[in-house]
C-alpha positions as CSV (number, residue, x, y, z in Angstrom):
1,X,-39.0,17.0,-0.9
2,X,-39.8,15.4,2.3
3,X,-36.8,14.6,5.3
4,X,-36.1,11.2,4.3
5,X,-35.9,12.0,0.6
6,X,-33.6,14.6,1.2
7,X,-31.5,12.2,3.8
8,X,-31.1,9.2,1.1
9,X,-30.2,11.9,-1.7
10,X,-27.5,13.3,0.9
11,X,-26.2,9.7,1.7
12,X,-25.9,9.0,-2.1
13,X,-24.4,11.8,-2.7
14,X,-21.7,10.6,0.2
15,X,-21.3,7.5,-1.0
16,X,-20.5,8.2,-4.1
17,X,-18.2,11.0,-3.1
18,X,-16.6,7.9,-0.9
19,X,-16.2,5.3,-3.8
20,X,-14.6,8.6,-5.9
21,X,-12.2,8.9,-4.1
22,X,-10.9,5.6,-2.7
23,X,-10.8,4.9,-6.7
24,X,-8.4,7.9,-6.9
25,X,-6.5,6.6,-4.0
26,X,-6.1,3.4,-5.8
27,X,-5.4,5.0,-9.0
28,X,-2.0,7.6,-7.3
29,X,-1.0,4.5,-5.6
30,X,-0.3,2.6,-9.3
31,X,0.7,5.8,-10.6
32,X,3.1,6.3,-7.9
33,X,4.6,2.2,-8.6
34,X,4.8,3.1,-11.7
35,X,7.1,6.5,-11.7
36,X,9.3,4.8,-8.9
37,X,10.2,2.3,-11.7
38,X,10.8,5.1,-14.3
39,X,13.0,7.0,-11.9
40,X,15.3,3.5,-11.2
41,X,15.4,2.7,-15.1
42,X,16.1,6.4,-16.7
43,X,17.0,8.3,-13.7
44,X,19.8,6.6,-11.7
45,X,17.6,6.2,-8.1
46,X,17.6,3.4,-5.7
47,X,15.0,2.4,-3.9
48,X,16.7,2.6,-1.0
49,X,17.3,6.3,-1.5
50,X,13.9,7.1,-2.9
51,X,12.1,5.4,0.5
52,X,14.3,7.0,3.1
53,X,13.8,10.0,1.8
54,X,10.0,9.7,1.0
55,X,9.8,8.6,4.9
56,X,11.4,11.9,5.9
57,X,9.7,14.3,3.9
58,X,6.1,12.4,4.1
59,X,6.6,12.8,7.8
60,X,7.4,15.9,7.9
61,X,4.3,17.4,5.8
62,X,2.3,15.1,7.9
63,X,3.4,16.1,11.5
64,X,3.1,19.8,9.9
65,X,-0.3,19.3,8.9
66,X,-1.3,17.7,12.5
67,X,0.6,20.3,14.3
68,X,-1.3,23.7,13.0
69,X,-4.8,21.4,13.8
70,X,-3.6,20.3,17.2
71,X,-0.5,22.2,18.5
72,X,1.4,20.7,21.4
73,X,-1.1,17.7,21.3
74,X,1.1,16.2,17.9
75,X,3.7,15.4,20.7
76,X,1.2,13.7,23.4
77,X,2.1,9.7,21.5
78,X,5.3,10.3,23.3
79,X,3.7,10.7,26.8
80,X,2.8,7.2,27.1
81,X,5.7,4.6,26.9
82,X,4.1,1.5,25.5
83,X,2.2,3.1,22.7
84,X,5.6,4.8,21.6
85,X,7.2,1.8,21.3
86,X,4.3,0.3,19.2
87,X,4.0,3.4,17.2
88,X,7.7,3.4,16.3
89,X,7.7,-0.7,15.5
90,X,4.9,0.5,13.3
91,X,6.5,2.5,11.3
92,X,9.8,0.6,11.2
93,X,7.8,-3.1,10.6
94,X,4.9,-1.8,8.8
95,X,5.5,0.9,6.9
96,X,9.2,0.8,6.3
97,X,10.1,-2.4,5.6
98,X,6.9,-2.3,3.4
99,X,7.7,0.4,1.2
100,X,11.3,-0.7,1.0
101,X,11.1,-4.5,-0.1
102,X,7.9,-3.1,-2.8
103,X,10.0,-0.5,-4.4
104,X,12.9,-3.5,-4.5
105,X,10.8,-5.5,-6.2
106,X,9.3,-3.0,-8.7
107,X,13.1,-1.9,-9.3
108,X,13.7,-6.0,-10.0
109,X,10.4,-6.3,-12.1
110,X,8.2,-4.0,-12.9
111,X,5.0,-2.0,-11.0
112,X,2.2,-4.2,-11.9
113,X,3.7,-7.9,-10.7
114,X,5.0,-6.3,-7.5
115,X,1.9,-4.5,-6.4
116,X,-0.1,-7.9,-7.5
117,X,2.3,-9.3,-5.1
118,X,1.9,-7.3,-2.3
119,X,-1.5,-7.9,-2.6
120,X,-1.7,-11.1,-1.1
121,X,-1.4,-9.4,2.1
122,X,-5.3,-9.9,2.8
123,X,-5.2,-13.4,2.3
124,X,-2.2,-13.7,4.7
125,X,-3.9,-11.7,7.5
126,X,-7.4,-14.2,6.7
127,X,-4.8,-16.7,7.5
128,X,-3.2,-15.5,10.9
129,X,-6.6,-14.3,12.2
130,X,-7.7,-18.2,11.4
131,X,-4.4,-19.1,13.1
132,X,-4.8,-16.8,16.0
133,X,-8.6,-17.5,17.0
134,X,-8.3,-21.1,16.4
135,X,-10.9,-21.3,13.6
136,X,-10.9,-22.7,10.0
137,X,-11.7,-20.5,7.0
138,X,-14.9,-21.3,5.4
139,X,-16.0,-22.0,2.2
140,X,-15.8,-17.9,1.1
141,X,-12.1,-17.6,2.6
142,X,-10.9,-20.9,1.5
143,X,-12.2,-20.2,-2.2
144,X,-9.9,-16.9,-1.7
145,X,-7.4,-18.9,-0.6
146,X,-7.2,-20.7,-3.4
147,X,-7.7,-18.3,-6.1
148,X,-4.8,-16.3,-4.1
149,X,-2.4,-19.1,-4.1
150,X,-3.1,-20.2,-7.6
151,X,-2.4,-16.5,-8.8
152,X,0.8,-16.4,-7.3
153,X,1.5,-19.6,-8.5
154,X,0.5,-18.3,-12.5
155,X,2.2,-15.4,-11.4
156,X,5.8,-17.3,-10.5
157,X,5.5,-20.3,-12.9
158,X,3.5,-19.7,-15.8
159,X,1.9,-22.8,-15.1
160,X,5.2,-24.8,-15.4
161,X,5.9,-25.6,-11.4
162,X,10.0,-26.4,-12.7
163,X,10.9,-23.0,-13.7
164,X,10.1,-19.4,-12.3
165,X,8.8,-17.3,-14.5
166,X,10.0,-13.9,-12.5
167,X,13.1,-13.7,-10.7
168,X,13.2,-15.0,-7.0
169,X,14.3,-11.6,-5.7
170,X,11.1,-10.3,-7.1
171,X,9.1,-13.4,-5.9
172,X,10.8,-12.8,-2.4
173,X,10.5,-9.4,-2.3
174,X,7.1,-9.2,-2.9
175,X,5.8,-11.6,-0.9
176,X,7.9,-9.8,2.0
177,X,6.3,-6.9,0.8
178,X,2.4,-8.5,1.9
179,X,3.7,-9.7,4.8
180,X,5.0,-6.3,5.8
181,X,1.4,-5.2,4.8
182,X,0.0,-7.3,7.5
183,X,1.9,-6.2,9.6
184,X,1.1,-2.3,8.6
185,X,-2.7,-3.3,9.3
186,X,-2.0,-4.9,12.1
187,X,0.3,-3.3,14.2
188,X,-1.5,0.2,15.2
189,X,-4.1,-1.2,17.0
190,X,-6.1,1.2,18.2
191,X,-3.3,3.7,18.4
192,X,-5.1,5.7,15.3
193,X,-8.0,6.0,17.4
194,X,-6.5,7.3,20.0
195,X,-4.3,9.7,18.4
196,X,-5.6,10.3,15.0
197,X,-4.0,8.4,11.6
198,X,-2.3,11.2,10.5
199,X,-0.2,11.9,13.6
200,X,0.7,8.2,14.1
201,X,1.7,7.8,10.3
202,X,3.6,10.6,10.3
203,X,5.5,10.3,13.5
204,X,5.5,6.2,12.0
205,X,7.9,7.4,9.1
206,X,9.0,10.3,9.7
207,X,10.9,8.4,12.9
208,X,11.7,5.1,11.0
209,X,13.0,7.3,7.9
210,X,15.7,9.2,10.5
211,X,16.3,5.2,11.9
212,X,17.2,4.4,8.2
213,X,19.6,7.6,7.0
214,X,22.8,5.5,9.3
215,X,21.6,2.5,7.1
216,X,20.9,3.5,3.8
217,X,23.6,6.6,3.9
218,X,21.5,7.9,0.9
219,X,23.5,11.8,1.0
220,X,26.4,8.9,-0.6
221,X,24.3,7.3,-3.1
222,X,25.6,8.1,-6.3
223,X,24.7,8.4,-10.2
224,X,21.6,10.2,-9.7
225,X,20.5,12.4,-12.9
226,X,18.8,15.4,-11.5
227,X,17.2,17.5,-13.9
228,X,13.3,18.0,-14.0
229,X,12.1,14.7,-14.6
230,X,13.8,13.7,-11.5
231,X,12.0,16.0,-9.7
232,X,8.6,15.5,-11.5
233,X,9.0,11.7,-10.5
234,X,10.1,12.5,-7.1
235,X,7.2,14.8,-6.5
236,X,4.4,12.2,-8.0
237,X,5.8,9.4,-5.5
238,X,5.7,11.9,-2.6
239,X,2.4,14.4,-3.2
240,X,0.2,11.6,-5.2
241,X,1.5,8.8,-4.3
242,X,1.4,9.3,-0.1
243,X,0.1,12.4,0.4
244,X,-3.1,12.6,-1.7
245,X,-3.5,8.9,-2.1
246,X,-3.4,8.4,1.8
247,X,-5.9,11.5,2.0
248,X,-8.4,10.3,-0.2
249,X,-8.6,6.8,1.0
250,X,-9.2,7.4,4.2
251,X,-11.4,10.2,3.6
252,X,-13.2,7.5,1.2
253,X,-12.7,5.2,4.4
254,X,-14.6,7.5,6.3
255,X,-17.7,7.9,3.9
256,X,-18.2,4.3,3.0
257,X,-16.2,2.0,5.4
258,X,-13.2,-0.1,5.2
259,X,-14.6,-2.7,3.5
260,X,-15.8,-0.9,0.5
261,X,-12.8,1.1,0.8
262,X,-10.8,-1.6,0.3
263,X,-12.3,-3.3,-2.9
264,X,-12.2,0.1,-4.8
265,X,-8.7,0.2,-3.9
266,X,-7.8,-2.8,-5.6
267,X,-7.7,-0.8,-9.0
268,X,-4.4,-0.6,-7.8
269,X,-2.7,-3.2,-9.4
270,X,-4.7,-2.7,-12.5
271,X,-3.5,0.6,-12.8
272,X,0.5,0.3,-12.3
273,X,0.0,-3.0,-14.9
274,X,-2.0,-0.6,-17.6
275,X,0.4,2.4,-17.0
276,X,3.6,0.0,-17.2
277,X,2.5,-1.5,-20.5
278,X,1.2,2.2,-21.7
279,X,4.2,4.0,-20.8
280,X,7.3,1.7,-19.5
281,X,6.8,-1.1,-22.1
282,X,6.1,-3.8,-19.7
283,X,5.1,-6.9,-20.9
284,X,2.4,-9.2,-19.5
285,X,1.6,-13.0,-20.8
286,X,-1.9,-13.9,-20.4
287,X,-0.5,-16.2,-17.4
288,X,0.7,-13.0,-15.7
289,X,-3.2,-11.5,-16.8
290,X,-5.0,-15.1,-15.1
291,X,-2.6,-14.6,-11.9
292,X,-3.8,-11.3,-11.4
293,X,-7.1,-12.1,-11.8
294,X,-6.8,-14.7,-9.2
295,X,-5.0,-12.8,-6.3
296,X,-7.4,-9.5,-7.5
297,X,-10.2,-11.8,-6.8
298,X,-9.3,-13.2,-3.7
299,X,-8.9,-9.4,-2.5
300,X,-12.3,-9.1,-3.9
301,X,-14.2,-12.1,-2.5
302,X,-12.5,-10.7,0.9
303,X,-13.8,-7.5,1.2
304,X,-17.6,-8.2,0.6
305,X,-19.7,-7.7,3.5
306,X,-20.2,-11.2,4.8
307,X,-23.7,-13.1,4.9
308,X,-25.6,-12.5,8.4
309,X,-26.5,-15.8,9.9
């Protein structure tokens, strides 16, 4: 087996690898929607309580993680004022608030229509770069921008524009949830770069989580029921659903880029809509089906690699 033979059989091999698991990524992130809404129905959490905590504890594992790879270095974001700042509005703006107003909405409705939701996010961020460089979408991004919009609309309406079809605070909250997303992608900058994604995500919540305990009080939160299922679902939204899915997507980032990344990942919302109707008895119309096929493809249509001119 010649060089080149052995090279294409390696980069295969990597790709696939890649696509694996950013489709696992996708796949804990659902499972993770999906357990936060078990734990609110049958086990007396909030999602207040559940996110500051999550922040805390994901922060912690994180910055532990970096710190036995870089040592003293884990602490070096803190050396430089202006990247501080923009690391801790990060995690406050784009990873807080995010998590937060999601895990409202799946506590309002249910996994699958408030992952859908936040899933507009892209189409927002096509929008502001549009906004921001002074140029109009064309005919790909406004076709996305349609099929977005009209999903949402499905989504809210059913098709009948007088009455919503899920409640505002669910509509609300997970729209605020996508633009909280944009923010999360757009905030960093090229702080990850610099510092590495793991120590500015986990300094991001582990910082934003400790801003939150004088807010969200959750040591007072009350009517809890902890027994092992508690736990069980605690444990899946922290180790799968942050941990390992953060691990494997951006490993899967890494091996096939952040555009294929991202479309893989949008078995997302297919999975916290299957698992909520397998397993929470959540009920979808086939209006609530052609919305998420509409803001699914608009995420689609998005992350293919664009035509060279």
């Amino acid at each position: 087996m010649g060089k080149t033979e052995l090279t294409e059989k390696f980069d295969r091999r990597e790709n696939l690898r890649g696509t694996a698991l950013t489709i696992m990524g996708g796949i804990f992130w659902g499972l993770a929607g999906v357990f936060g809404k078990y734990s609110f129905v049958y086990r007396g959490m909030t999602a207040q309580w559940r996110v500051n905590v999550r922040l805390i504890i994901v922060g912690i594992i994180l910055l532990t993680a970096v710190y036995r790879k870089q040592g003293k270095d884990t602490w070096r974001v803190w050396k430089n004022k202006r990247h501080a700042i923009r690391m801790i509005l990060y995690g406050v703006i784009g990873i807080a608030a995010c998590q937060m107003t999601y895990y409202m909405a799946v506590d309002d409705s249910n996994a699958g229509i408030a992952t859908v939701l936040q899933y507009t996010a892209p189409v927002m961020i096509m929008i502001y770069l549009a906004i921001r460089n002074r140029k109009m979408p064309n005919c790909t991004e406004l076709t996305a921008l349609f099929l977005a919009f009209a999903g949402t609309v499905l989504l809210a309406t059913h098709g009948n524009l007088t009455e919503l079809s899920i409640s505002k605070i669910t509509l609300v909250l997970g729209l605020l949830s996508a633009v909280a997303t944009v923010f999360y992608n757009l905030l960093p900058g090229e702080l990850m770069n610099e510092y590495g994604t793991f120590e500015i995500v986990g300094w991001a919540m582990l910082v934003s989580g400790i801003l939150l305990l004088p807010v969200v009080r959750p040591w007072t939160i009350q009517g809890i029921i902890w027994d092992w299922q508690t736990v069980l679902c605690v444990g899946v939204v922290i180790i799968i659903g942050t941990v390992l899915s953060f691990g494997c997507y951006m490993e899967g980032v890494r091996l096939i880029g952040g555009t294929k990344a991202s479309l893989f990942a949008s078995i997302e919302p297919l999975t916290a809509t299957v698992i909520s109707i397998l397993f929470m008895g959540g009920a979808f119309s086939w209006m609530d089906l052609f919305g998420f096929v509409g803001i699914i493809g608009a995420v689609t249509i998005l992350s293919l690699p664009k035509k060279k001119a």
